[in-house]
C-alpha positions in Angstrom: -77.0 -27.3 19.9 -73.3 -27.7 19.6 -71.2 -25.6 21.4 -69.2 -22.7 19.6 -65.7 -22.6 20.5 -64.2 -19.4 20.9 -60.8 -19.2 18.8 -58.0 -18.9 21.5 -56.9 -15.2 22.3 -53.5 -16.5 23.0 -52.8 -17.3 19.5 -51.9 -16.0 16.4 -54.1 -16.5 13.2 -51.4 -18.8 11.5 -51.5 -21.2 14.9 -48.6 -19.6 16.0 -49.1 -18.6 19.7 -48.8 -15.0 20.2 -46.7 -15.4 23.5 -44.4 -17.6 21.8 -43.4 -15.0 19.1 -43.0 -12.2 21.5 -39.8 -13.3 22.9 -38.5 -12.9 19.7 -39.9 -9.8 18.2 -38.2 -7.1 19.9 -38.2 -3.3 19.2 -35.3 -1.4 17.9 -33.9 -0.3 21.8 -34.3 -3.7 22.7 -37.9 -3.5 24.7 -39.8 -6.6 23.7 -43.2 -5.7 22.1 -46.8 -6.4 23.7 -49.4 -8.3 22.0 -50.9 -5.7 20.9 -47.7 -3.5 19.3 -46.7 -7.7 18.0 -49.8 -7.9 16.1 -48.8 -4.8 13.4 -44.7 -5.2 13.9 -42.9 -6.1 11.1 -39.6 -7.4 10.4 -36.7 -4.8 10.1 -33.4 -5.6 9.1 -30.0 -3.7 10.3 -28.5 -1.4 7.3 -25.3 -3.0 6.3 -21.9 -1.8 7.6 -20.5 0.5 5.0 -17.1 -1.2 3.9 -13.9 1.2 4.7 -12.2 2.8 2.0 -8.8 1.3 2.9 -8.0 -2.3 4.0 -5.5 -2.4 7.2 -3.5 -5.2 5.9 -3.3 -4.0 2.7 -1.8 -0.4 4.6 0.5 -2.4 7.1 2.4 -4.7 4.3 2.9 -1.1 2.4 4.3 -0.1 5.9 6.0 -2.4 6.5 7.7 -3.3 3.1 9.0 0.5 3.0 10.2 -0.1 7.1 12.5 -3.1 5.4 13.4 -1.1 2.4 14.5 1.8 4.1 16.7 -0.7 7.1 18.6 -2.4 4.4 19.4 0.5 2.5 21.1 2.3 5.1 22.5 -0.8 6.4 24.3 -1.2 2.8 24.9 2.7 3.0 26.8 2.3 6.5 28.9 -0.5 5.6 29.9 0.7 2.0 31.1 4.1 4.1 33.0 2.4 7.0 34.6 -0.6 4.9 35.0 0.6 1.3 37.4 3.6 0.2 36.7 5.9 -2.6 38.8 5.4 -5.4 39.4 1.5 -4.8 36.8 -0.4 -6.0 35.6 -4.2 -5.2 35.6 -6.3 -8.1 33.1 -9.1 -7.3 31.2 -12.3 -9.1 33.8 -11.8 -11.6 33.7 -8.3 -12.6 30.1 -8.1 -13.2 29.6 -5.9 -10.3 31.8 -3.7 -8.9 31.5 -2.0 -5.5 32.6 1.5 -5.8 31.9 4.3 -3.4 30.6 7.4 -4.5 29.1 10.4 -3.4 26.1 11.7 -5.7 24.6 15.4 -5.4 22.2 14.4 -8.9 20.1 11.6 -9.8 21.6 8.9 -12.3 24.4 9.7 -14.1 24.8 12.3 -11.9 22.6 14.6 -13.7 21.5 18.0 -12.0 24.7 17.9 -10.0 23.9 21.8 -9.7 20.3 21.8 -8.7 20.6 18.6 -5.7 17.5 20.7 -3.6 15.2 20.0 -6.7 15.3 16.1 -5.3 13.8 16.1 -2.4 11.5 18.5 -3.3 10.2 15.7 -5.9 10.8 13.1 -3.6 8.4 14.6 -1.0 5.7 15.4 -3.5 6.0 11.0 -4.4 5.5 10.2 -0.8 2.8 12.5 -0.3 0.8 10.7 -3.7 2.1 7.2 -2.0 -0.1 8.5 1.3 -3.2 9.6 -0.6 -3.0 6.8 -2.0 -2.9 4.3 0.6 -6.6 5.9 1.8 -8.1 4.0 -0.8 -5.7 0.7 -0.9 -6.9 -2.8 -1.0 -4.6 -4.9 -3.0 -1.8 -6.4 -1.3 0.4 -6.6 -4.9 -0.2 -2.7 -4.9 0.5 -2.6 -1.5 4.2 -4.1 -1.7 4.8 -1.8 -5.3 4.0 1.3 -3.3 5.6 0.0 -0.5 9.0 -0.7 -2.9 8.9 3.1 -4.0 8.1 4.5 -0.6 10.9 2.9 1.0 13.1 3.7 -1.8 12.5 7.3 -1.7 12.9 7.4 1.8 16.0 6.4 1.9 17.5 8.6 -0.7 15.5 11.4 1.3 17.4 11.1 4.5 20.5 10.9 2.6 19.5 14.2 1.2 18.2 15.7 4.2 21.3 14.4 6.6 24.4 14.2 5.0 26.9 16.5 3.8 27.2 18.9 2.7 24.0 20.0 4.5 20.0 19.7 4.5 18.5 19.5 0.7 21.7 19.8 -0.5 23.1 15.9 1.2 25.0 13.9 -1.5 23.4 10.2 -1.8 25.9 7.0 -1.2 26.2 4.8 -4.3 28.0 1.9 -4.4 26.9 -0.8 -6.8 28.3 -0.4 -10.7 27.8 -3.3 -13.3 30.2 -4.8 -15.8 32.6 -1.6 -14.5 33.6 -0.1 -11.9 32.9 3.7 -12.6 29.7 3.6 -14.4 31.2 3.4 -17.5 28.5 0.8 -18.8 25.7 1.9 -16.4 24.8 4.2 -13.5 25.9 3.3 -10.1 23.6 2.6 -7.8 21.8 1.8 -4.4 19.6 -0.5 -2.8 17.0 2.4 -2.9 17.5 3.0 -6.5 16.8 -1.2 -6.8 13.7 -0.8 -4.3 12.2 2.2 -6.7 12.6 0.4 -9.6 11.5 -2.7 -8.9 8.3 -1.4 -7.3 7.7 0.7 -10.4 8.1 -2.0 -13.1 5.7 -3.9 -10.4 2.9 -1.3 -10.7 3.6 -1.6 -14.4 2.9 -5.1 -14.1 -0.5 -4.3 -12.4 -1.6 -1.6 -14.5 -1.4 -3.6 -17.5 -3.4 -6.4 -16.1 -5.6 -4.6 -14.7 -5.7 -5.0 -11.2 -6.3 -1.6 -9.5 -5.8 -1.0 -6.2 -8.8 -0.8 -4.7 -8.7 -5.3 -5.3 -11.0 -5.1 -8.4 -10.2 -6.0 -11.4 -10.9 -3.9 -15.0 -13.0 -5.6 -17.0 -11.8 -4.7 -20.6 -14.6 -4.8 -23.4 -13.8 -6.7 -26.8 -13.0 -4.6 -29.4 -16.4 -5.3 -31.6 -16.2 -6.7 -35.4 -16.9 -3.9 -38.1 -19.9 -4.8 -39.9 
């Protein structure tokens, strides 16, 4: 009679040794299973990390570009005040800019000369949407728009809020006027007023190519043939 040999207990039913699989099966607090909890255990894989809403680099270039935005623009604003005099303009590059310095209590053209709290009433509403915003901001080309317009309006802001002739009622400094010196061909300006609108014309840009600013990109359907 031949012998029967008894199937080892130490292994699994595949040939893979029972002992050798327990050092890597472990339980979810870490305790390494027995054989017998080894023999029923299956595999369980960790739940993905939920993405945040916000990226943090796309948040610090918008932080960052309004920090620069906001330096040079009261930079320009403190040299314009201590070096130029009002009334004698800078003709410069040959008369297509002039540097004239001006006091504005409106916006361009100095419209609503007689209503100058209105501004930074509507300038703190934009810099409140520019912070909701940047909860959900991914895109680094959205990042440095908002970033343009936040810096912009923040330095127009403190000129509302901190020079004469008081709080909400401050008078912005302008000082850049092309092809004349007195805005007779267009409005004077500021490097804020440049930030704004160059960060607007850039959302612009991105709105009509369709990157949003959470990174994606809209997908726009093909208008289909009528049959």
């Amino acid at each position: 009679m031949r012998a029967v040999r008894q199937p080892d207990p130490g292994r699994a039913t595949g040939g893979v040794p029972v002992r050798d699989s327990l050092c890597v099966l472990q339980a979810v607090g870490g305790t390494t299973l027995n054989a017998d909890e080894a023999e029923g255990a299956t595999a369980v894989r960790p739940e993905p990390e939920a993405k945040p809403r916000f990226s943090p680099r796309a948040v610090a270039v918008l932080g960052i570009t309004a920090a620069l935005a906001v330096a040079l623009d009261q930079w320009v604003k403190w040299l314009c005040t201590e070096h130029l005099t009002e009334g004698e303009p800078v003709r410069i590059l040959g008369g297509l800019v002039y540097l004239s310095l001006l006091r504005n209590s409106g916006a361009a053209f100095s419209m609503g000369s007689e209503h100058t709290w209105v501004f930074p009433v509507i300038t703190l509403v934009v810099i409140g949407w520019i912070v909701f915003m940047a909860t959900r901001l991914r895109s680094l080309p959205w990042a440095i728009s908002l970033g343009l317009v936040l810096g912009g309006a923040f330095g127009n802001l403190a000129d509302r809020l901190f020079r004469a002739p008081g709080p909400f009622q401050g008078h912005v400094v302008d000082m850049i006027s092309l092809f004349a010196p007195y805005a007779e061909k267009f409005a004077v300006f500021n490097v804020a007023d440049s930030c704004l609108s160059v960060g607007v014309a850039l959302a612009v840009v991105l709105e009509l190519t369709g990157r949003q600013r959470d990174g994606r990109r809209a997908v726009r359907k093909k208008a289909e043939p009528a049959s």
